[in-house]
C-alpha positions as CSV (number, residue, x, y, z in Angstrom):
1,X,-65.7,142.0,-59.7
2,X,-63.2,141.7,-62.4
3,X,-59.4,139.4,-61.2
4,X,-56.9,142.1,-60.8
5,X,-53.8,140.4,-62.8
6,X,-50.2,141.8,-61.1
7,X,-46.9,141.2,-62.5
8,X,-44.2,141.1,-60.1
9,X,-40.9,141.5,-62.1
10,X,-40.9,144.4,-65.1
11,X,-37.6,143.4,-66.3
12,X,-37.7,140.0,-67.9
13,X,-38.8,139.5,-71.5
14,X,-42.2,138.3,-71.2
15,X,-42.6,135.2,-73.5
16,X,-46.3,135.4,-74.4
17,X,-46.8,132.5,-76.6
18,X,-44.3,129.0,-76.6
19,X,-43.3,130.1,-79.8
20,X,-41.4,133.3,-79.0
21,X,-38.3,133.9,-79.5
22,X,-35.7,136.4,-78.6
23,X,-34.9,138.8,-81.3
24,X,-34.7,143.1,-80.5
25,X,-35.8,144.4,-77.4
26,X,-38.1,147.7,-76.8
27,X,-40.0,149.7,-74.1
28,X,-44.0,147.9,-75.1
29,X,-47.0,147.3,-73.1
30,X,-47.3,143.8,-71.7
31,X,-51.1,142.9,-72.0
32,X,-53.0,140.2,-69.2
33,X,-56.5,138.7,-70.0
34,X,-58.4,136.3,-68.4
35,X,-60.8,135.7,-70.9
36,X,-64.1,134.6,-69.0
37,X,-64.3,138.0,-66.5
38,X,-61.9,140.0,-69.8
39,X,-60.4,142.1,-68.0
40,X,-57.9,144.3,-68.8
41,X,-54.9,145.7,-67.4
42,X,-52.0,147.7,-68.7
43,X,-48.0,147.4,-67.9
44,X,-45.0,148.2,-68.7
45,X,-42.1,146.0,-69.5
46,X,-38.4,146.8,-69.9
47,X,-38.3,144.6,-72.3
48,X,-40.1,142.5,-74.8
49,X,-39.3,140.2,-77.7
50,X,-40.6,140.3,-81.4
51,X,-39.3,136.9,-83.1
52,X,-42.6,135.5,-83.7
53,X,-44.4,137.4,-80.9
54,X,-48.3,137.9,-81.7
55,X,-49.6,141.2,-82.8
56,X,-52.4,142.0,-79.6
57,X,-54.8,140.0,-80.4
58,X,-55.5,138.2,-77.3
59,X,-55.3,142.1,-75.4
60,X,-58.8,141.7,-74.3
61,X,-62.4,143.2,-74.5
62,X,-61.7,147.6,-74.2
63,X,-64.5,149.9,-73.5
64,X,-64.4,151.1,-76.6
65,X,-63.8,149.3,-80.3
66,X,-63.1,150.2,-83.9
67,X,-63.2,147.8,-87.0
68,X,-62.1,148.9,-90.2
69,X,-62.3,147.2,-93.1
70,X,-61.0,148.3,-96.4
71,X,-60.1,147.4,-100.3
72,X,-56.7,148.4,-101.8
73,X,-57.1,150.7,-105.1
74,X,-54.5,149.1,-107.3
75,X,-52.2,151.8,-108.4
76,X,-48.2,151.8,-108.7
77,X,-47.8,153.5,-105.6
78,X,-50.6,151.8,-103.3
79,X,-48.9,148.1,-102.8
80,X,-46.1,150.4,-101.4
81,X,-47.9,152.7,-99.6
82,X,-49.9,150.0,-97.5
83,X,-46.8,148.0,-96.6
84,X,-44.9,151.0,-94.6
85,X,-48.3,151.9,-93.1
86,X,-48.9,148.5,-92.0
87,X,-45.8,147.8,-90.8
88,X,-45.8,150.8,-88.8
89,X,-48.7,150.3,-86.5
90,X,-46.9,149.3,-83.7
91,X,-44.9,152.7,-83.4
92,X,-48.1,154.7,-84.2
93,X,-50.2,152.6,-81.6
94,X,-47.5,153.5,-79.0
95,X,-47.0,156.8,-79.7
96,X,-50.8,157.5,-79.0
97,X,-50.8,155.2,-76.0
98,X,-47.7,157.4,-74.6
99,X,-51.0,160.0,-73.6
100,X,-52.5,158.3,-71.7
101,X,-51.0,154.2,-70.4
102,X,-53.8,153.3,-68.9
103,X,-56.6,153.2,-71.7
104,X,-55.1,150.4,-73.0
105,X,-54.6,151.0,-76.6
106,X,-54.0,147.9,-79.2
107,X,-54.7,147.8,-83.1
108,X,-54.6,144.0,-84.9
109,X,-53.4,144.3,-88.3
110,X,-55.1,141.6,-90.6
111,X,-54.4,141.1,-94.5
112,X,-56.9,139.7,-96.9
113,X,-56.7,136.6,-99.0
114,X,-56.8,138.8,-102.2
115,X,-53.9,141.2,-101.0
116,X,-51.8,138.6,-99.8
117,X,-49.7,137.8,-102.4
118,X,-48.9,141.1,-103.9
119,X,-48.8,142.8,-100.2
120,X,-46.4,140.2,-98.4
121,X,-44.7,138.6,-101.2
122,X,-44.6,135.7,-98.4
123,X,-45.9,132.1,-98.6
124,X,-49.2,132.1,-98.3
125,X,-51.1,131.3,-94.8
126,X,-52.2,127.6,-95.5
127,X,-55.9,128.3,-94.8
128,X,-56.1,131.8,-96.1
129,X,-58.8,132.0,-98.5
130,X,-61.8,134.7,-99.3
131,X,-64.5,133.9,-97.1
132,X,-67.0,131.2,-97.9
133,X,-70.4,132.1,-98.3
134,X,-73.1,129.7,-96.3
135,X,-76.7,129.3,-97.5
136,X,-79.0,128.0,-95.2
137,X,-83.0,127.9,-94.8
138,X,-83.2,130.8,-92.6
139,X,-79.8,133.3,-93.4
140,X,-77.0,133.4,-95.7
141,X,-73.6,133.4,-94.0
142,X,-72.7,136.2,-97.0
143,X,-69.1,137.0,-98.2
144,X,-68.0,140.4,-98.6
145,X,-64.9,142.5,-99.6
146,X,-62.4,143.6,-97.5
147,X,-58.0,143.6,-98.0
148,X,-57.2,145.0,-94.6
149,X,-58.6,145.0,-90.8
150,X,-57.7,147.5,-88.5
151,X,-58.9,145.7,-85.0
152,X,-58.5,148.9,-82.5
153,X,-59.6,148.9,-79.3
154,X,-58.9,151.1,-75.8
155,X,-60.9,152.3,-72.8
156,X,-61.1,155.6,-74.2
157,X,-63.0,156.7,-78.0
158,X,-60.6,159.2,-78.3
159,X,-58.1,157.6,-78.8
160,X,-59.7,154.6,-81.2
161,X,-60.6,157.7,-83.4
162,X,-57.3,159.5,-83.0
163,X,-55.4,156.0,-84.3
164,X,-57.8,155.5,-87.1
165,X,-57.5,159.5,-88.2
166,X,-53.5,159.0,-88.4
167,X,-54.3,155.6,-90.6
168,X,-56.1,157.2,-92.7
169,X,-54.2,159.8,-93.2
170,X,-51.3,158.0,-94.3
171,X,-52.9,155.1,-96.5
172,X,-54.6,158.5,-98.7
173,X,-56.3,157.4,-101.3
174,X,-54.7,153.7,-101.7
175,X,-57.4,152.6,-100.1
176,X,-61.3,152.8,-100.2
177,X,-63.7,152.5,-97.1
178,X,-65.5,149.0,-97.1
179,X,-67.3,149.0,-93.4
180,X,-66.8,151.4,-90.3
181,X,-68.4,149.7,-87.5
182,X,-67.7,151.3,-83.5
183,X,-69.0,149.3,-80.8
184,X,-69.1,149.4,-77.1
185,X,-69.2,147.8,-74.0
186,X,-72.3,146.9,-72.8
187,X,-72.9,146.5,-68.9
188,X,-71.1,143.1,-67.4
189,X,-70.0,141.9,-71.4
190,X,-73.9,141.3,-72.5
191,X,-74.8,141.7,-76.5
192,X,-78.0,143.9,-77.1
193,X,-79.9,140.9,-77.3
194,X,-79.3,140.9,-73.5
195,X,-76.8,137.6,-72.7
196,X,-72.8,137.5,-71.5
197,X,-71.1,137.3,-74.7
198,X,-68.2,135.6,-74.8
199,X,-68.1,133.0,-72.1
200,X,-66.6,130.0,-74.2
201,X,-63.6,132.1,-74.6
202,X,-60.0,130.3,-73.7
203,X,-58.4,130.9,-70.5
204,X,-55.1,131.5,-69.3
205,X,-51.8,131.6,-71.2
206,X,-51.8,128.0,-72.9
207,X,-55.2,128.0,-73.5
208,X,-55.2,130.9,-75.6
209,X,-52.1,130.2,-77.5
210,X,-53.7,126.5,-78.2
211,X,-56.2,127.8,-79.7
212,X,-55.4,131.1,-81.3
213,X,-52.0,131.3,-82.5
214,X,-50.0,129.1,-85.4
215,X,-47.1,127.0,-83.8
216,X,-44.0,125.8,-85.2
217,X,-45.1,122.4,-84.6
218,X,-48.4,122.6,-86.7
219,X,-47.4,120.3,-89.7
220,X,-46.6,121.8,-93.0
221,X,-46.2,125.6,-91.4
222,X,-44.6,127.8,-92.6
223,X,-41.6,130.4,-90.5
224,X,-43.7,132.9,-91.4
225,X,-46.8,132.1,-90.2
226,X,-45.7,130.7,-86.6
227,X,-47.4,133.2,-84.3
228,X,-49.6,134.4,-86.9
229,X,-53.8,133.8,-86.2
230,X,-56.8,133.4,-88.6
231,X,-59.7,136.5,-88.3
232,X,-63.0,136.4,-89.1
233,X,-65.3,139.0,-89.0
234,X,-69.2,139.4,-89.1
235,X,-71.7,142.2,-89.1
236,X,-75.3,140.8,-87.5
237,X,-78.2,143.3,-87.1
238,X,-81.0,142.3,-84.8
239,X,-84.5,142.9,-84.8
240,X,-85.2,143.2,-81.3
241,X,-88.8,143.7,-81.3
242,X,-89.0,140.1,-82.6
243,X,-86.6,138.9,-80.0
244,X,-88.6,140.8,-77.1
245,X,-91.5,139.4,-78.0
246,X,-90.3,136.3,-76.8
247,X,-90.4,135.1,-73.2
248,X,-87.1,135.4,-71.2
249,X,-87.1,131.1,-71.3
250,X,-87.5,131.4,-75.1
251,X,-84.6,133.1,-74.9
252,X,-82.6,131.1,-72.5
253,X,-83.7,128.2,-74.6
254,X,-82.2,129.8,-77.7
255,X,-79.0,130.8,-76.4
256,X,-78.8,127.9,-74.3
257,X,-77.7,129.7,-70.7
258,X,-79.9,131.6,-68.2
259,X,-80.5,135.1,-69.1
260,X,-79.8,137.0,-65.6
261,X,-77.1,134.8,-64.2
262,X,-75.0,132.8,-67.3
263,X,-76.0,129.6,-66.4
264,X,-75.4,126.9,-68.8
265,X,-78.5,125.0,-69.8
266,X,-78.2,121.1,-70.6
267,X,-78.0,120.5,-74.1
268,X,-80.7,119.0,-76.3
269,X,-80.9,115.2,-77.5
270,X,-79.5,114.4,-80.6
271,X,-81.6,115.0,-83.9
272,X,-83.2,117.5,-81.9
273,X,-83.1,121.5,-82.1
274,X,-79.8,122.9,-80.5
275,X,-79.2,126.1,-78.9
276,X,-76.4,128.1,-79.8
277,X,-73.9,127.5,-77.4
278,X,-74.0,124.3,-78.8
279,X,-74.3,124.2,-82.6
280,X,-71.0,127.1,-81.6
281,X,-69.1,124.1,-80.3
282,X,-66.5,122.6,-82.9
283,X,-65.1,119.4,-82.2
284,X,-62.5,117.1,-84.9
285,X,-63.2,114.0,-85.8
286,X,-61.2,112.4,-82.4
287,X,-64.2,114.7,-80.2
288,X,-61.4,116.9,-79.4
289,X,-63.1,120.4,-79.1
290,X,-61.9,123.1,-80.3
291,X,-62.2,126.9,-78.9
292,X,-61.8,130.4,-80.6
293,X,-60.8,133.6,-79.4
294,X,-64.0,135.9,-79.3
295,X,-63.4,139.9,-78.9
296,X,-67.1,140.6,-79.7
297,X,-68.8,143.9,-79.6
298,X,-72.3,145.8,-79.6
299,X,-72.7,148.4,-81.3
300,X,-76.0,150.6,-82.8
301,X,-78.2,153.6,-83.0
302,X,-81.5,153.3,-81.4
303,X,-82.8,156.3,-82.9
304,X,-82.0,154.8,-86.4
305,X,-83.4,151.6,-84.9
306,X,-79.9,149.8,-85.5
307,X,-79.0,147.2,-83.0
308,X,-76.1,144.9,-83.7
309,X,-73.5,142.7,-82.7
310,X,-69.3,142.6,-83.9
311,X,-68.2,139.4,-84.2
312,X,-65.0,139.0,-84.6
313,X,-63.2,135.5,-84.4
314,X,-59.3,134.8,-83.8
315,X,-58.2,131.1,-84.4
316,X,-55.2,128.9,-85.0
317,X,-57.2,126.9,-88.0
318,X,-59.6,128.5,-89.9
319,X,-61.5,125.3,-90.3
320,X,-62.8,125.7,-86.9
321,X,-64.7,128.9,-87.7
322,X,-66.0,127.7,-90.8
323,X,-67.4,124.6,-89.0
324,X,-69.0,126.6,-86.8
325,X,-70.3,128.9,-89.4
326,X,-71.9,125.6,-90.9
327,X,-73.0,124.1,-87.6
328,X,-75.2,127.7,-87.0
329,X,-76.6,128.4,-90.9
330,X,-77.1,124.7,-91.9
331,X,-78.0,123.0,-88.6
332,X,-76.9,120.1,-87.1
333,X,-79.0,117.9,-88.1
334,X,-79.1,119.5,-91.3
335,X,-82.3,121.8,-91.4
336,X,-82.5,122.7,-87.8
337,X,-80.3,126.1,-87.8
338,X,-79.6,128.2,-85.1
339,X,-82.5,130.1,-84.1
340,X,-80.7,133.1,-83.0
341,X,-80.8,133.3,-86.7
342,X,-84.3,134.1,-86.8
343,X,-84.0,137.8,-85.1
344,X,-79.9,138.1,-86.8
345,X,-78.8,139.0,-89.9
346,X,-75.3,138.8,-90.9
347,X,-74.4,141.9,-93.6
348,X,-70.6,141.5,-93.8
349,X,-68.4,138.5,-93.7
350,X,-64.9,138.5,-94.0
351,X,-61.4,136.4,-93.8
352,X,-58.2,137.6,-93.0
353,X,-54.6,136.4,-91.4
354,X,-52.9,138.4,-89.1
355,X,-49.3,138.0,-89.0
356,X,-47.0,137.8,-86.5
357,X,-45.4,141.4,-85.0
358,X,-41.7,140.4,-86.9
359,X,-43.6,139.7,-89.8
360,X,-45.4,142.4,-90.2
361,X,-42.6,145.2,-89.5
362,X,-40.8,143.6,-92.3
363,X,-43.2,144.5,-94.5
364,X,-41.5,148.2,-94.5
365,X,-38.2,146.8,-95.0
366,X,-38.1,147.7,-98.5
C-alpha cells in the first residue's frame, strides 16, 4: 500500500529545496513524493515561493506520461515565440489542473545545449553540453537532436494530451517534432521487462534536493542556475522474446534483485560480470555515491510488437549520468557491459537543463 503523505498547515510557504527563497506568492499545488513506494498526492497551498524554487521535477511517477522532444526552426520570430511559450507553462499547467486537482498535473520544462544561448541569453549551465555518444561492444549509447523537453505527467491521459495540444498550438511552426513518446504505469512501478523500476531513487526532502537540484554552495555556480537540475533522456526498445527466453534467475542475475519481491542480490566480485543495479551505481573518487532522480516509464504497442522503456534522469551534476552511461555501455571492467544491453536498445539520447521556476518565467519578460 502506497504512504499517504498529509500536510497539516495550508498556509505557510512551503520551502521545497534549502535554496528557496521568498520572492511573489500565488495559489500552486504543493507536490509530496516518497520516491521508493512514488506516490503521489495533490494539495493546495495558500502560498508558495518562486526565488529559485524547482520547476516539478521531483512531483513523482503519474499514471500517465508524455515526453516531447523538439528542434527550434531558426526564424526571426521563433527565438521569441518559444521564450513566452516556455515561460508560460506554469499558468497553462494550472489552468488545466483547475478541472480536475486531483490528477496531479506537472510539465518540466528543459532547454537544450544548442538553444541555450540564443533562448536564455543567461550563463550557461556549467555542465550543459549536447549529449555524448558511448560506443561499447554490445550498444551505442547514441546522441540525438532535441532543443526542448516537455516532461508532462498526471493520473489522467486527458489531460497530458490536452497540455501538449495547447503547446503545440502556441509554439506553431517554431518548432519541429523530434520524438513523441506516451508511457504508462505498469502494475506496482515494474518496466515491461517485468522488475520495480526505480528503487535506487532518493528519499525524502534532503535526499532529493542533494542529489537533484544545483545549490548555491556548489562552487563556481551560477544565480541562475541554483535550483536548476540536469535531464537526460533515453528511448530503449526491448526484445522480449529474447529476454523471456531466459529463466526468471537469468534475469534476477541481470538485473541484480529478485524478480517477484525486489530483493537485492549481493553484488559480484570484482573483475567479474556486474548486474545492473550495480554498474548503475556512481561513486566519486572519495567512494561517496551518488544517486539520481529516476521518473521512468513503459510504454509500447504490442500489436506493433513495440515494448520499451522512458528513461529519464534528473541530477544535480551531469557527470554522474554520464558515469553511469559509461559504467553500463563500456563495463566495469572494461569489456564486461551491462547485459540488460543485450535484449535493449537505446534509439534516442538527449541532454538538457531545466531551470529553476524564476528563471524560466523570465524568459517572457521581454
Amino acid at each position: 500500500m502506497l504512504l499517504k503523505l498529509l500536510r497539516t498547515s495550508l498556509t505557510q510557504p512551503r520551502a521545497r529545496f534549502p535554496s528557496q527563497r521568498l520572492a511573489k506568492t500565488w495559489n500552486w499545488p504543493v507536490y509530496t513524493r516518497n520516491c521508493h513506494l512514488n506516490p503521489i498526492r495533490y494539495q493546495t497551498a495558500a502560498t508558495i515561493t518562486t526565488m529559485n524554487q524547482s520547476q516539478p521535477v521531483d512531483a513523482g511517477l503519474t499514471s500517465s506520461a508524455t515526453f516531447l522532444v523538439l528542434s527550434v526552426i531558426p526564424s526571426d520570430s521563433s527565438i521569441q515565440t518559444i521564450r513566452g511559450v516556455v515561460s508560460s507553462v506554469p499558468d497553462i499547467a494550472k489552468n488545466i489542473s483547475i478541472r480536475d486537482v486531483n490528477a496531479n498535473l506537472t510539465c518540466v520544462v528543459g532547454i537544450g545545449s544548442a538553444i541555450w544561448d540564443s533562448l536564455t541569453r543567461l550563463p550557461r549551465p556549467a555542465e550543459l553540453h549536447p549529449f555524448p555518444e558511448v560506443r561499447g561492444g554490445k550498444q551505442t549509447a547514441v546522441s540525438t537532436p532535441g532543443d526542448l523537453l516537455f516532461h508532462i505527467r498526471a493520473d489522467r491521459r486527458d489531460m497530458c494530451f490536452e497540455l501538449e495540444r495547447q503547446l503545440m498550438d502556441k509554439l506553431g511552426d517554431s518548432v519541429k517534432l523530434e520524438d513523441l513518446t506516451m508511457g504508462f504505469r505498469y502494475f506496482d512501478t515494474r518496466d515491461l521487462l517485468g522488475f520495480v523500476d526505480g528503487t535506487a531513487n532518493p528519499v525524502g526532502p534532503a535526499a532529493i534536493s542533494d542529489a537533484v537540484m544545483i545549490s548555491d554552495s556548489d562552487d563556481g555556480v551560477d544565480a541562475t542556475a541554483v535550483g536548476g537540475s540536469y535531464i537526460v533522456i533515453q528511448k530503449y526498445l526491448h526484445d522480449l522474446k529474447a529476454w523471456k527466453s531466459l529463466s526468471t534467475e537469468q534475469q534476477e542475475a541481470i538485473i541484480g534483485r529478485t524478480k517477484s519481491d525486489n530483493i537485492e542480490l549481493d553484488d559480484a566480485d570484482d573483475g567479474q560480470q556486474q548486474a545492473h543495479k550495480t554498474l548503475a551505481t556512481v561513486e566519486d573518487a572519495s567512494g561517496k555515491e551518488h544517486a539520481v532522480l529516476r521518473d521512468n516509464m513503459p510504454f509500447g504497442s504490442p500489436s506493433a510488437g513495440q515494448f520499451g522503456t522512458y528513461f529519464i534522469a534528473y541530477s544535480r551534476h551531469l557527470w554522474v549520468v554520464e558515469k553511469m552511461m559509461e559504467r553500463m555501455f563500456l563495463g566495469n571492467p572494461p569489456g564486461l557491459h551491462d547485459r540488460i544491453l543485450d535484449f535493449s536498445t537505446p534509439v534516442t539520447g538527449t541532454t538538457f537543463f531545466a531551470p529553476s521556476l524564476s528563471t524560466l518565467e523570465a524568459l517572457g519578460d521581454d
